[in-house]
Backbone as CSV, one residue per row, in Angstrom:
resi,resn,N_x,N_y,N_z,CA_x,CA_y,CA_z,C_x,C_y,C_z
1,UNK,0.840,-1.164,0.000,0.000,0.000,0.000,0.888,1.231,0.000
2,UNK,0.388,2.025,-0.867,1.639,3.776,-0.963,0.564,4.628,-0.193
3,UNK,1.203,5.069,0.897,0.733,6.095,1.499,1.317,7.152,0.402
4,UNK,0.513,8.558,0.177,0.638,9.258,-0.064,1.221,10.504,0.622
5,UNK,2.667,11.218,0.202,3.483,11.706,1.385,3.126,13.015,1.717
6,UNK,3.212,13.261,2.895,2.796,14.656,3.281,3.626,15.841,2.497
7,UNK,2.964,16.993,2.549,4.342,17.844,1.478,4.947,18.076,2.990
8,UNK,6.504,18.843,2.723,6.641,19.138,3.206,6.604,20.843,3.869
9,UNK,6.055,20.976,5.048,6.413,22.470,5.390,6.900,22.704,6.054
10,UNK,7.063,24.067,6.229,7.938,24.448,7.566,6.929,23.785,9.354
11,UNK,5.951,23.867,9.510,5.474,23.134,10.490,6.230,22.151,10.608
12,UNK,5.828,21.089,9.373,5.779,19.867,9.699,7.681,19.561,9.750
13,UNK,8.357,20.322,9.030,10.121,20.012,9.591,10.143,20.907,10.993
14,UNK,9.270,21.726,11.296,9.387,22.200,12.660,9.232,21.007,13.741
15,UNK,8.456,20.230,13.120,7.546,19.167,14.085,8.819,17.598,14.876
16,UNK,9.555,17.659,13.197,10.208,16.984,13.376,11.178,16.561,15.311
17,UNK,11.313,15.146,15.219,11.505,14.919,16.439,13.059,14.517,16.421
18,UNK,13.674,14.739,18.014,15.408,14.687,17.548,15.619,13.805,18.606
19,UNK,14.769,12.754,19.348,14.644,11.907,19.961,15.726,10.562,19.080
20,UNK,16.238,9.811,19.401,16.769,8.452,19.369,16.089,7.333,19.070
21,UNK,14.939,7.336,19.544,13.711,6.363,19.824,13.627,6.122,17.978
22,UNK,12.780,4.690,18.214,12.767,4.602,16.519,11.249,5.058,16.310
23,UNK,10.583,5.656,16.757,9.854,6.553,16.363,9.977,7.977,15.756
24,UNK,10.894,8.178,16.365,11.385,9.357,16.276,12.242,9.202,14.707
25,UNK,13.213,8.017,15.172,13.855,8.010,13.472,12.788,7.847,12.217
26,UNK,11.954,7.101,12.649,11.078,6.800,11.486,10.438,8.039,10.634
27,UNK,9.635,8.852,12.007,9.673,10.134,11.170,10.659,11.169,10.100
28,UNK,12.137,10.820,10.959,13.066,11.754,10.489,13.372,11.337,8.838
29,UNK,13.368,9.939,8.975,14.066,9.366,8.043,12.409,9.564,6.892
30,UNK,11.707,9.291,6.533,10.270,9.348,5.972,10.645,10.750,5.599
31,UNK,11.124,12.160,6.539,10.883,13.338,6.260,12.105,13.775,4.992
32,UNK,13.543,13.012,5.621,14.763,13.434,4.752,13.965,12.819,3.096
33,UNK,13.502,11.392,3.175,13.220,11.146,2.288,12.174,11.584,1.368
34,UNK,11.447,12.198,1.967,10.167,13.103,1.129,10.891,14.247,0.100
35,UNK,11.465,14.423,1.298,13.079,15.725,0.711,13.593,15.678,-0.744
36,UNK,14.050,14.501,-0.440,15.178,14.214,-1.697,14.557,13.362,-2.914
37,UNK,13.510,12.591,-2.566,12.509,12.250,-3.151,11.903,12.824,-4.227
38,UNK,10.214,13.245,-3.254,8.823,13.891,-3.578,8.622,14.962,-3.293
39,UNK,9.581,16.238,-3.387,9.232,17.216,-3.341,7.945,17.843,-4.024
40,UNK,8.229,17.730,-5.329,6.615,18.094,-6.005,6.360,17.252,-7.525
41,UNK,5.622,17.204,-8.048,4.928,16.348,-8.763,5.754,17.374,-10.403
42,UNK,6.117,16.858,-11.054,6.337,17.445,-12.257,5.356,16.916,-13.110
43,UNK,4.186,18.240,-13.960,3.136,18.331,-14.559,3.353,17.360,-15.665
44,UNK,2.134,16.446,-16.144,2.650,16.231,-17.416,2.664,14.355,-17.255
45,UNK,3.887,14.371,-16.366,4.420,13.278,-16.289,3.859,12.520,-15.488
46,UNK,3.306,13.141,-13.897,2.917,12.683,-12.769,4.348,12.075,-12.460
47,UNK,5.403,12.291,-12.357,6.030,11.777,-11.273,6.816,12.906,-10.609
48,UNK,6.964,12.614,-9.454,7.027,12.989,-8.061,9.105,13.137,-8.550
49,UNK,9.342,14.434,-7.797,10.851,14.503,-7.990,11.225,15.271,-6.846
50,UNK,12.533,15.270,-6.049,13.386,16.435,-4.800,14.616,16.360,-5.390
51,UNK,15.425,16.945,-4.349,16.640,17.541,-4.357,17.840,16.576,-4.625
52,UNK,17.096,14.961,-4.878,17.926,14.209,-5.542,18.440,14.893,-6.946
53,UNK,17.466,14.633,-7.701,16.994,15.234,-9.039,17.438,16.293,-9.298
54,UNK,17.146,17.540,-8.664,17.167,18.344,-8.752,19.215,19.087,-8.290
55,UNK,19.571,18.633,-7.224,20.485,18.776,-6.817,21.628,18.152,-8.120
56,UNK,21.170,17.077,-8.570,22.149,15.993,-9.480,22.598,16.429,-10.660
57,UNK,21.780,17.949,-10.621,21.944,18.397,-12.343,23.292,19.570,-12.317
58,UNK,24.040,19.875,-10.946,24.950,20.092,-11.028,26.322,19.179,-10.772
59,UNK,27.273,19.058,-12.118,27.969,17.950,-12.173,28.575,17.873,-10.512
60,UNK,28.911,16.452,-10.468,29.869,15.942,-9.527,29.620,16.540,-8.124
61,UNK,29.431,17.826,-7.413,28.939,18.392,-6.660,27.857,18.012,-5.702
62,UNK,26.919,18.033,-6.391,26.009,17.541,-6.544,25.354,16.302,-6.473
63,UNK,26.045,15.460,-6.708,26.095,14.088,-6.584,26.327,13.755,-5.023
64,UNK,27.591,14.351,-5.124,27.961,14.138,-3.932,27.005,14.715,-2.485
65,UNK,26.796,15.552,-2.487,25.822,15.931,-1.773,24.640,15.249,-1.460
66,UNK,23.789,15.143,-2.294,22.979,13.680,-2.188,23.386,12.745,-1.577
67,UNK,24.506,12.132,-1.895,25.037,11.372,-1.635,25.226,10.783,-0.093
68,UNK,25.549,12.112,0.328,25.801,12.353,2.063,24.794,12.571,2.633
69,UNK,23.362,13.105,2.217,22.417,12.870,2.610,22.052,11.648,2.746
70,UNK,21.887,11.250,1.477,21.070,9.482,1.728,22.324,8.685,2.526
71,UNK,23.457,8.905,2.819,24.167,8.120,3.619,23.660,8.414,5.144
72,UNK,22.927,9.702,5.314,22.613,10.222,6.486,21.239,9.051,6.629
73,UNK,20.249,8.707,5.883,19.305,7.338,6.036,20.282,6.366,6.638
74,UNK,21.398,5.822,6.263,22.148,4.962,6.181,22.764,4.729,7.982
75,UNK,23.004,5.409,8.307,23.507,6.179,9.483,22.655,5.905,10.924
76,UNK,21.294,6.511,10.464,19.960,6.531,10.823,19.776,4.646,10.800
77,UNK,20.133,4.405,10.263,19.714,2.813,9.949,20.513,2.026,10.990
78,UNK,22.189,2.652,11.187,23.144,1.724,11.859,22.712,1.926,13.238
79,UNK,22.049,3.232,13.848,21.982,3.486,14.686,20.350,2.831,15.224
80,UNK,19.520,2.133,14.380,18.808,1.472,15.244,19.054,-0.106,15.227
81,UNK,20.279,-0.033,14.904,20.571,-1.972,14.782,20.357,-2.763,13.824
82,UNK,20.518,-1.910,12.723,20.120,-2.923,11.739,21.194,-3.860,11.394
83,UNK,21.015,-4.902,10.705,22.222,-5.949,10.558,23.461,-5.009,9.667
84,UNK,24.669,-5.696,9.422,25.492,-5.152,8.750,25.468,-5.524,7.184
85,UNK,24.782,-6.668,6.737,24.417,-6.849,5.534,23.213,-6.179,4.953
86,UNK,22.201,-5.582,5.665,21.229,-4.601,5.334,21.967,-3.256,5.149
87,UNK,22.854,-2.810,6.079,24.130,-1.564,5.641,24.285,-1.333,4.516
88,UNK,25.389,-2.725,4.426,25.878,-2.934,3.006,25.078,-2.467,1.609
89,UNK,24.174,-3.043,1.867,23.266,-2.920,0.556,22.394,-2.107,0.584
90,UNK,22.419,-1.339,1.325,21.792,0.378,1.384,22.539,1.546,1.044
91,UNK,24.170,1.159,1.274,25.274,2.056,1.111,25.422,1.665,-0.583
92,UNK,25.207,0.023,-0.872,25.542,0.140,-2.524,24.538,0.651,-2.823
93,UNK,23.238,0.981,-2.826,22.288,1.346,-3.331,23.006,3.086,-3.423
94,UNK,23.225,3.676,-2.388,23.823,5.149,-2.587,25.225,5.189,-3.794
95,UNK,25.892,4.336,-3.696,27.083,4.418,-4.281,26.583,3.825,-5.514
96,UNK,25.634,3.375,-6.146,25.170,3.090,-7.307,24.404,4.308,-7.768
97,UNK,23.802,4.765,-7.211,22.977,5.812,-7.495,24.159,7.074,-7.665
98,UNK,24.905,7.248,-6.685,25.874,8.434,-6.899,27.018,7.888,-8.161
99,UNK,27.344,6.665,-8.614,28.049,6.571,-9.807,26.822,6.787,-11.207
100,UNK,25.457,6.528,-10.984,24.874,6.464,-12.438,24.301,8.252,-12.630
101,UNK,24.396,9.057,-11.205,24.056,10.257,-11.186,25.315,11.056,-12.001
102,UNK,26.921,10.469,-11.927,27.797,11.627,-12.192,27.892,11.430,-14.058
103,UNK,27.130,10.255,-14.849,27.171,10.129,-16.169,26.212,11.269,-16.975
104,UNK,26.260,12.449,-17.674,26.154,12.799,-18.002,24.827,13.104,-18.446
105,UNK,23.757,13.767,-18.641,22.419,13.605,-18.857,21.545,12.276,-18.939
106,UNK,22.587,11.233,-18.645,21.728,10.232,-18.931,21.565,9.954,-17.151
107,UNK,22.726,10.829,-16.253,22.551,10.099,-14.864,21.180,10.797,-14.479
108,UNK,20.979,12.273,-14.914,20.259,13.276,-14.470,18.747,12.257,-14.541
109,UNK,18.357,11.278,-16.094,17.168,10.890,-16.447,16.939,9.958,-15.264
110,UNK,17.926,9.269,-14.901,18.151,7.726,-13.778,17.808,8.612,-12.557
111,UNK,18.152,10.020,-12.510,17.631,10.563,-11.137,16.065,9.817,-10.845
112,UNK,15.644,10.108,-11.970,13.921,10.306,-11.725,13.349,9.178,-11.274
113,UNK,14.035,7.471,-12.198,13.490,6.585,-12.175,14.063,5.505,-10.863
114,UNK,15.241,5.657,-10.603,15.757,5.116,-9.599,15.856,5.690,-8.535
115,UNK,15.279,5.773,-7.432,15.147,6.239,-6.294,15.614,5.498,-5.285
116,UNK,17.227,5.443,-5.049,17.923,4.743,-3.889,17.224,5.252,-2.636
117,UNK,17.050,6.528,-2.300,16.564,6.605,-0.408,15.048,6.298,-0.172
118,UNK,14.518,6.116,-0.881,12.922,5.856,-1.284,13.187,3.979,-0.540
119,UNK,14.277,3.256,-1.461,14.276,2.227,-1.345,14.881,1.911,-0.020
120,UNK,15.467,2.443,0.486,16.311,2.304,1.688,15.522,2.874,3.070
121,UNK,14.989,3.828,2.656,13.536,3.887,3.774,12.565,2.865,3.973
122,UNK,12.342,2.718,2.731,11.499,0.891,2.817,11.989,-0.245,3.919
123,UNK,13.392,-0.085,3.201,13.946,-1.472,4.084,14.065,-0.784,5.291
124,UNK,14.503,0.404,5.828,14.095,0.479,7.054,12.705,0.552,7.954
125,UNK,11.817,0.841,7.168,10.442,0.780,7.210,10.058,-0.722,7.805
126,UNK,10.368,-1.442,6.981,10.210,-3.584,7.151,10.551,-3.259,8.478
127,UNK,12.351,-3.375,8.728,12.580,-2.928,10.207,12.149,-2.803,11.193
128,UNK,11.455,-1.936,10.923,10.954,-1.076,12.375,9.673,-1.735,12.310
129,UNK,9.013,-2.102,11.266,7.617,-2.726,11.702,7.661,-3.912,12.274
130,UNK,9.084,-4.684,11.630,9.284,-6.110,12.314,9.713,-5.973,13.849
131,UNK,10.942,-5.218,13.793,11.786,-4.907,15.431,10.485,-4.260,16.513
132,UNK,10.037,-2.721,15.776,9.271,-1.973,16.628,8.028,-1.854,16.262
133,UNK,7.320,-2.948,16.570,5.951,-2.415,16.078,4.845,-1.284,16.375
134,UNK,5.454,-0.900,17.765,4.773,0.357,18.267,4.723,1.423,17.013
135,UNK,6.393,1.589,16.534,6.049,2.703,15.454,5.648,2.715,14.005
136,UNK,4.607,1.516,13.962,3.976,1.446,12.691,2.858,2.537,12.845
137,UNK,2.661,3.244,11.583,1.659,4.349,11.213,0.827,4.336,10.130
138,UNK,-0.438,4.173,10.405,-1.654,3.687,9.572,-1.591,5.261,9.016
139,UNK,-1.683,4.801,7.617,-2.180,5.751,6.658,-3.608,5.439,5.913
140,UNK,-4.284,6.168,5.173,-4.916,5.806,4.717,-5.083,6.031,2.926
């Protein structure tokens, strides 16, 4: 089921929580990822694009930046226990995404369709519903 993501505003990053608790991450991590994500819907197409995308269209820079963000999911991830083979393959997911981002207009198109922190919120998502079930959140 796709919940549909809140936009973001200044409230709701006001709201944001700086707690430890994996409630607290769950939000944070859901929020970075809306970020870099689903910022807003590009007309036309219907798909949903952020500061992945958007950030990626300045060479190499740019990449990198992203980059350190979605490693910041990654981070977020070690710090609620996740195994070290779930790491692994959340960090290649960034380092795949930051090598197909620095190729030339064709990385900029892969921005749109491959969404490494989208996917890596997921798997932390499983996570926390399996580990913490308290912080599962019914959408509708």
């Amino acid at each position: 089921m796709n919940a549909r993501p809140r936009p973001l505003t200044a409230p709701l990053l006001d709201s944001l929580p700086t707690g430890s608790d994996p409630a607290s991450v769950r939000r944070r991590v859901e929020a970075v990822e809306q970020l870099l994500e689903g910022l807003f819907v590009i007309p036309g197409i219907n798909r949903r694009v952020g500061l992945d995308a958007i950030i990626g269209l300045v060479p190499v820079a740019g990449d990198l930046v992203t980059a350190a963000m979605g490693m910041w999911i990654v981070w977020e991830a070690r710090n609620l226990g996740m195994g070290r083979a779930a790491l692994m393959g959340m960090t290649a997911r960034i380092g795949f995404d930051t090598l197909l981002g620095a190729v030339p207009l064709i990385g900029d198109a892969a921005d749109l369709m491959y969404r490494s922190n989208t996917r890596n919120v997921k798997r932390i998502k499983r996570y926390l519903d399996k580990h913490h079930p308290a912080t599962v959140t019914v959408t509708r």
